[in-house]
PAKOL-22090 format. One line per 5 residues: number of its first residue (from 1); for each residue x, y, z of N, C-alpha, C. Coordinates in nm, 3 decimals. Layout:
BEGIN
NUM> X Y Z X Y Z X Y Z; ...
END
This chain:
BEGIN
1> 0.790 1.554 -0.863 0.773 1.417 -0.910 0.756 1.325 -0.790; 0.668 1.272 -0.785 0.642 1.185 -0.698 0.713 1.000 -0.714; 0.800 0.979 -0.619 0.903 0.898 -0.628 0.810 0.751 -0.561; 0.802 0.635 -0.645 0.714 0.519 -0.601 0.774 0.447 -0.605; 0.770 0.334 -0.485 0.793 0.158 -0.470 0.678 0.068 -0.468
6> 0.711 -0.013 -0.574 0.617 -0.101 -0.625 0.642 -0.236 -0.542; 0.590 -0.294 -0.486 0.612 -0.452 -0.383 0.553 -0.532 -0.437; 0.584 -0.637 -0.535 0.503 -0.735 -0.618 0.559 -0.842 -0.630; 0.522 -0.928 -0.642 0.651 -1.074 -0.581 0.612 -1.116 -0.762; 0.509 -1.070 -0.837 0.498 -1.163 -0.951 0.563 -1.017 -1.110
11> 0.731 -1.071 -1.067 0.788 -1.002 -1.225 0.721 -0.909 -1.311; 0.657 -1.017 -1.335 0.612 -0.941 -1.518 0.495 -0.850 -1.476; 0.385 -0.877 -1.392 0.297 -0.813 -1.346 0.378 -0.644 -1.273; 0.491 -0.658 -1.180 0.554 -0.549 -1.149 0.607 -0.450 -1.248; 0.664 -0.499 -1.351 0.721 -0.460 -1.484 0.605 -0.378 -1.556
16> 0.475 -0.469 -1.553 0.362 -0.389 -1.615 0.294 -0.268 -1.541; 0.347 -0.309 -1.403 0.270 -0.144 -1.286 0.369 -0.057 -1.317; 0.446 -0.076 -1.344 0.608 0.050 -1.346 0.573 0.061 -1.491; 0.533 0.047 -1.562 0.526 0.083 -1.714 0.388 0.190 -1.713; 0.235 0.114 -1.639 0.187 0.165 -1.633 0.174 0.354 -1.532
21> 0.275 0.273 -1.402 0.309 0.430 -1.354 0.380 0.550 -1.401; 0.475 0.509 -1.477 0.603 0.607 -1.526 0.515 0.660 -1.704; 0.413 0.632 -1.706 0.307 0.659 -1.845 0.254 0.805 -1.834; 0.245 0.799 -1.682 0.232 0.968 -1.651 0.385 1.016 -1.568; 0.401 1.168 -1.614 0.533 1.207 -1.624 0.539 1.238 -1.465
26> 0.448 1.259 -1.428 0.456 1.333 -1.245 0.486 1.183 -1.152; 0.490 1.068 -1.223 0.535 0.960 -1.127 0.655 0.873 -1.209; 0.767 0.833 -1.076 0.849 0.721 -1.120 0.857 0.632 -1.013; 0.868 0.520 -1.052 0.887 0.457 -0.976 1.029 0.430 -0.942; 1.103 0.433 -0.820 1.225 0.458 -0.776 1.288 0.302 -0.772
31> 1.192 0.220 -0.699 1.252 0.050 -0.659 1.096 -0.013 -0.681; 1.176 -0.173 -0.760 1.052 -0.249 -0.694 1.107 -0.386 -0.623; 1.003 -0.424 -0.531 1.093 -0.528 -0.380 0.954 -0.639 -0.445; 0.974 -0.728 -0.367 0.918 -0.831 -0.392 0.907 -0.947 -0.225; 0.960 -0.907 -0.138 0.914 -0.888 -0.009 0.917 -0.816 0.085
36> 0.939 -0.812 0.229 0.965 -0.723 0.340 1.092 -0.677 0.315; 1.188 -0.762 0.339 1.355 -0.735 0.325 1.361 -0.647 0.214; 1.329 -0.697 0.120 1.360 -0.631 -0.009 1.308 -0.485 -0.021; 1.163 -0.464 0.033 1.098 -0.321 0.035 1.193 -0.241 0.157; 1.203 -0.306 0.225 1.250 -0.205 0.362 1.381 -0.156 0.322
41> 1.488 -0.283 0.241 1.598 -0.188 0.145 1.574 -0.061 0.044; 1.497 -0.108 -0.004 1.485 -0.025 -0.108 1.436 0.129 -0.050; 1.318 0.116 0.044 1.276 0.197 0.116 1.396 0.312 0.201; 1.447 0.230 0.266 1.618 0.293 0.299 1.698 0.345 0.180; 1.738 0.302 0.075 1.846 0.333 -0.032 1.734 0.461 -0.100
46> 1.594 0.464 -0.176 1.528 0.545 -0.238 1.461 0.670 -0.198; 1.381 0.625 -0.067 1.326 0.721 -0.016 1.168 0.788 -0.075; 1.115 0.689 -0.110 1.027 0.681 -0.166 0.916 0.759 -0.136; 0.802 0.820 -0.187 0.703 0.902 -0.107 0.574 0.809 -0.092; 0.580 0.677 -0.172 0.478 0.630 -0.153 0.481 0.483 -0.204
51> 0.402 0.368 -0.178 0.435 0.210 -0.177 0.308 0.171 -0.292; 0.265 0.144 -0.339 0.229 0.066 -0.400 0.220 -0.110 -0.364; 0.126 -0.187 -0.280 0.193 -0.288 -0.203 0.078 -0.436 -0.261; 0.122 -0.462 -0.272 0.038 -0.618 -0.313 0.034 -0.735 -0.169; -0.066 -0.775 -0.154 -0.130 -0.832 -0.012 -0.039 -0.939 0.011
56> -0.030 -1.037 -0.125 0.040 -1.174 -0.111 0.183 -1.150 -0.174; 0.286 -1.169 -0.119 0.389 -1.133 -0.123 0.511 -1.331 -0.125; 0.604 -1.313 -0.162 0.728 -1.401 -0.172 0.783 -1.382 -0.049; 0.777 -1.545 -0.027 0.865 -1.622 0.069 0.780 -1.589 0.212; 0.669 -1.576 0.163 0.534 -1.623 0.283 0.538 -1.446 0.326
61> 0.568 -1.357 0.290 0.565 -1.222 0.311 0.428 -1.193 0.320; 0.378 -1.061 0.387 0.252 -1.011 0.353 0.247 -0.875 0.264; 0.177 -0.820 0.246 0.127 -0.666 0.232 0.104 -0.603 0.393; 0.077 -0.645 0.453 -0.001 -0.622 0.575 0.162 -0.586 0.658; 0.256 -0.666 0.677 0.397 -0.704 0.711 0.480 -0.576 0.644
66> 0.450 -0.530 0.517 0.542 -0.456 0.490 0.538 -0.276 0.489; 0.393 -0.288 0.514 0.305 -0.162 0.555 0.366 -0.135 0.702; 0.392 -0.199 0.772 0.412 -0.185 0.942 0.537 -0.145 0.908; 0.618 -0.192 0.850 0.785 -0.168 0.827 0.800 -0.050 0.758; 0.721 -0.055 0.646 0.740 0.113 0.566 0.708 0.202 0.661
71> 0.620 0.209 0.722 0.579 0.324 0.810 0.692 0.366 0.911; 0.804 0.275 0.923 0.859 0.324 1.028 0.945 0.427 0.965; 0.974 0.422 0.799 1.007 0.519 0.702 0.940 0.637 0.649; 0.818 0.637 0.733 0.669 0.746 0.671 0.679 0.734 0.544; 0.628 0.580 0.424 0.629 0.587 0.318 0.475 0.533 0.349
76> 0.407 0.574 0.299 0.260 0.506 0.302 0.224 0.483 0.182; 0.134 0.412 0.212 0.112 0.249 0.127 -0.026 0.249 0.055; -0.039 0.218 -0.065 -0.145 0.209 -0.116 -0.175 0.030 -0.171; -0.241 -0.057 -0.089 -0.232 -0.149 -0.118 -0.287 -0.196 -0.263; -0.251 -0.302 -0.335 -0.306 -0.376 -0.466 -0.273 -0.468 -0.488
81> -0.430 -0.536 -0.495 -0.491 -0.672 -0.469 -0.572 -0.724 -0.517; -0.552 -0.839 -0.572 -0.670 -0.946 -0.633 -0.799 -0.953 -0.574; -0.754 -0.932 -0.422 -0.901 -1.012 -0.278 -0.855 -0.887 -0.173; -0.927 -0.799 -0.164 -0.846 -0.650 -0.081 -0.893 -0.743 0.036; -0.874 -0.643 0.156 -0.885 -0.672 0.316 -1.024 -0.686 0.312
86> -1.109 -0.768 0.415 -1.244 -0.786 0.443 -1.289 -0.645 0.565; -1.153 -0.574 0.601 -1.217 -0.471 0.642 -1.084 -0.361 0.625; -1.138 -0.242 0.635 -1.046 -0.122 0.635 -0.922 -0.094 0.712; -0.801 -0.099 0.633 -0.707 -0.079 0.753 -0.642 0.052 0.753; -0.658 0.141 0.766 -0.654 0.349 0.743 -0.506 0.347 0.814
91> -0.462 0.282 0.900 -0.343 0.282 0.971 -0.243 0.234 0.891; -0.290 0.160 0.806 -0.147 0.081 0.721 -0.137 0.092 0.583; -0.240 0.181 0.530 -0.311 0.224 0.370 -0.351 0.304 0.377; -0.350 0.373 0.274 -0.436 0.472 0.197 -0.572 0.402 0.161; -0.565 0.283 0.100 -0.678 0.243 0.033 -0.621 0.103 -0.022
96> -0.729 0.076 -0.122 -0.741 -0.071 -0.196 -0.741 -0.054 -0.316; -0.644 -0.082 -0.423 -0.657 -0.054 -0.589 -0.702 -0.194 -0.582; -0.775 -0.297 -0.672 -0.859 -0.444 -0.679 -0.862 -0.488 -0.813; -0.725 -0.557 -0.810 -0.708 -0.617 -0.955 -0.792 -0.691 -0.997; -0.874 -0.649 -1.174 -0.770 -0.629 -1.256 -0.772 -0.512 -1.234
101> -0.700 -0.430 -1.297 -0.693 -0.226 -1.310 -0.641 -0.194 -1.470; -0.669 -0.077 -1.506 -0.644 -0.058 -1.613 -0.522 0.060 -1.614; -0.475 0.151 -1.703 -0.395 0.221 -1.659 -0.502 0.330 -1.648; -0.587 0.392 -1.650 -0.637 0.497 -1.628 -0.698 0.484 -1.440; -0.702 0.365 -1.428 -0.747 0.300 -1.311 -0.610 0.377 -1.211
106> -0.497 0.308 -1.238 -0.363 0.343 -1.183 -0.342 0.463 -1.166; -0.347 0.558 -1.291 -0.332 0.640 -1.267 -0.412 0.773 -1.204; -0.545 0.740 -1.170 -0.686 0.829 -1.059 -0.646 0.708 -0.926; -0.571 0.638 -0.913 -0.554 0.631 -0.749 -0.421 0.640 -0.715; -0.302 0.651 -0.787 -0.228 0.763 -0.743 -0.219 0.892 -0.771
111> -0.345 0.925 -0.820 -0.375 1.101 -0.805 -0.483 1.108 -0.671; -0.535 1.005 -0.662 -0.605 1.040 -0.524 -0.487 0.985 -0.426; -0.396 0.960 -0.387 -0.271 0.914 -0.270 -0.225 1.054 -0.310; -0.175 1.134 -0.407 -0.118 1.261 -0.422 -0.192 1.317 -0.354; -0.309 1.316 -0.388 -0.388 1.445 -0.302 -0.404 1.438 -0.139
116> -0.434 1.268 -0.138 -0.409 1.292 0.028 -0.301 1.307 0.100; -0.140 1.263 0.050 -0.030 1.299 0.074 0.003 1.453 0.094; -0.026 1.534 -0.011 -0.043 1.662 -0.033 -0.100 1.788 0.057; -0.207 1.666 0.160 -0.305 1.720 0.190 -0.456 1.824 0.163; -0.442 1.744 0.029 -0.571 1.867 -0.035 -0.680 1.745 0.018
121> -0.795 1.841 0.054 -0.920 1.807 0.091 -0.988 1.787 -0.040; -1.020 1.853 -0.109 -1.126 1.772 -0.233 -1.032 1.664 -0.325; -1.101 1.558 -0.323 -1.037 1.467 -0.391 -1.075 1.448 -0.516; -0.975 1.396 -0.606 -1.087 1.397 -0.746 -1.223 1.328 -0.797; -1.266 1.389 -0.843 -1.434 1.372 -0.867 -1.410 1.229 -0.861
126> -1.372 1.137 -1.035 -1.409 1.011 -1.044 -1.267 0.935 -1.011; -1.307 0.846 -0.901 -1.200 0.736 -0.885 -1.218 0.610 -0.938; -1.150 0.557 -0.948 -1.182 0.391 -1.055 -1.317 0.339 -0.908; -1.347 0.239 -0.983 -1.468 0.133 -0.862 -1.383 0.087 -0.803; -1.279 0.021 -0.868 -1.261 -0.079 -0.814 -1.161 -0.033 -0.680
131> -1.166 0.141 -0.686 -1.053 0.164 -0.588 -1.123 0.191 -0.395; -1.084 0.121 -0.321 -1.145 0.197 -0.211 -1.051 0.245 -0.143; -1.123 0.397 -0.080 -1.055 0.511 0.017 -1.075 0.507 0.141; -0.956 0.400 0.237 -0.962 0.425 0.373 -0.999 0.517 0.441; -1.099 0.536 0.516 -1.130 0.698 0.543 -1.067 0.645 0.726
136> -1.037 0.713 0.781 -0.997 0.728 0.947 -1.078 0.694 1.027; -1.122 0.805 1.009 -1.256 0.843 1.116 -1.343 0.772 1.118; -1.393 0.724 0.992 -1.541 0.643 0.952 -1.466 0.429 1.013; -1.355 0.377 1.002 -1.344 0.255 1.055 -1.282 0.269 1.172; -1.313 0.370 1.284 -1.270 0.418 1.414 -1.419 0.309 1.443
141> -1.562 0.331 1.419 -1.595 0.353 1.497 -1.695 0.234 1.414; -1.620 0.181 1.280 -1.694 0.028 1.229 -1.693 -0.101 1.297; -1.749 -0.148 1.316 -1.762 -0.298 1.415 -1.749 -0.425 1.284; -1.667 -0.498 1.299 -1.632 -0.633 1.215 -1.621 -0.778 1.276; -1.745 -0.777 1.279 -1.798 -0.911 1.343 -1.645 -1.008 1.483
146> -1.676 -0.875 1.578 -1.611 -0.938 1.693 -1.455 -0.830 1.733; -1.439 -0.758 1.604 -1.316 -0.731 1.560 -1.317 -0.550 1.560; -1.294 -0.472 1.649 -1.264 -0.328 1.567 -1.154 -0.299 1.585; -1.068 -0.267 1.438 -0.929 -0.278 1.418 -0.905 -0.091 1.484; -0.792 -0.102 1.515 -0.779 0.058 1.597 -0.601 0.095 1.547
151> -0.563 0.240 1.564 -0.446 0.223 1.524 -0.339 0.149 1.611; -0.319 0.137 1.738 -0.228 0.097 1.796 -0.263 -0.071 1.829; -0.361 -0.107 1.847 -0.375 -0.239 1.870 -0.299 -0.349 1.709; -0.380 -0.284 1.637 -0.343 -0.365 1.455 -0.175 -0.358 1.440; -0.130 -0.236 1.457 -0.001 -0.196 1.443 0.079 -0.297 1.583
156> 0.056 -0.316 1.669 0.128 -0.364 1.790 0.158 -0.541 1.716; 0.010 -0.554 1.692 0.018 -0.722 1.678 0.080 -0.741 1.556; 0.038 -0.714 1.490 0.146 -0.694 1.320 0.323 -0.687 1.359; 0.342 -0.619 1.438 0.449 -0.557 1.512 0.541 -0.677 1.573; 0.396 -0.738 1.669 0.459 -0.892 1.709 0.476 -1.005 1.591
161> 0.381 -1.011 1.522 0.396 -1.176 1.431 0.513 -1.129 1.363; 0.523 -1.016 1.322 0.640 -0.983 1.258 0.814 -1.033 1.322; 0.826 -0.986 1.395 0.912 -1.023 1.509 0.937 -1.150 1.537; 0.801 -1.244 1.606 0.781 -1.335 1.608 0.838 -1.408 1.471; 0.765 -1.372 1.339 0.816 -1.469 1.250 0.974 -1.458 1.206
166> 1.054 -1.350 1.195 1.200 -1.290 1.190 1.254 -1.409 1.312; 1.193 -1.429 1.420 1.307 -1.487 1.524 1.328 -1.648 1.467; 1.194 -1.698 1.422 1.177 -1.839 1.365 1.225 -1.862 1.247; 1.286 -1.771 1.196 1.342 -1.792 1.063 1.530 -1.782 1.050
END
């Protein structure tokens, strides 16, 4: 059974991803947080195999912010979002689920996070549209107008504002 944390700052919408996840029997969802603090507890107390993470987050939180923090737990993150990233971030996601979603939607992109967790190479045939699959290799070597995100550079600075914003608060 694959054990999930859901990060959603908006209630009823979280309530409806945990209804829609726990619909198939091979997933539960263990915790759901609603910012950094809150995921990185839960993340500690559950032990989760995988995040489920929403971009805009409570009390000025990110998606982006809580991906850097899970990882230091090896829980990786499948972000879901209204407005995904304008470019690929493979270091801090799996991918992009792009609300709205349906449950059949939900449930072919955490069967494709199973499979890449798992490590199986063929992934399943049909994934929702609206889902995109961070690939590694392929935004190593994408150019974004001024910008190529890399693993240690994205992770460092994330690393700092993070820090940075914790000391100002």
């Amino acid at each position: 059974m694959l054990k999930i944390l859901v990060v959603e700052d908006d209630a009823q919408l979280a309530s409806t991803v945990k209804y829609l996840i726990e619909d198939n029997p091979r997933y539960r969802v263990s915790a759901i947080a609603d910012d950094v603090e809150s995921a990185v507890a839960a993340a500690r107390e559950h032990q989760p195999h995988l995040a489920l993470v929403d971009l805009h987050l409570a009390r000025g939180s990110t998606g982006f912010a809580v991906a850097v923090r899970l990882s230091d737990f090896n829980v990786p993150c499948l972000f879901v979002s209204g407005k995904p990233p304008s470019y690929p971030t493979p270091d801090l996601a799996l991918g992009c689920l792009v609300k709205p979603f349906t449950a059949e939607d939900v449930h072919r992109a955490l069967a494709m996070a199973e499979d890449k967790l798992r490590g199986r190479d063929a992934l399943r045939m049909r994934l929702p549209v609206n889902l995109t699959i961070y690939d590694e290799e392929a935004s190593e070597t994408m150019e974004v107008s001024g910008f190529i995100p890399s693993r240690a550079s994205l992770l460092t600075r994330l690393g700092h504002w993070i820090a940075a914003r914790q000391g100002a608060s």
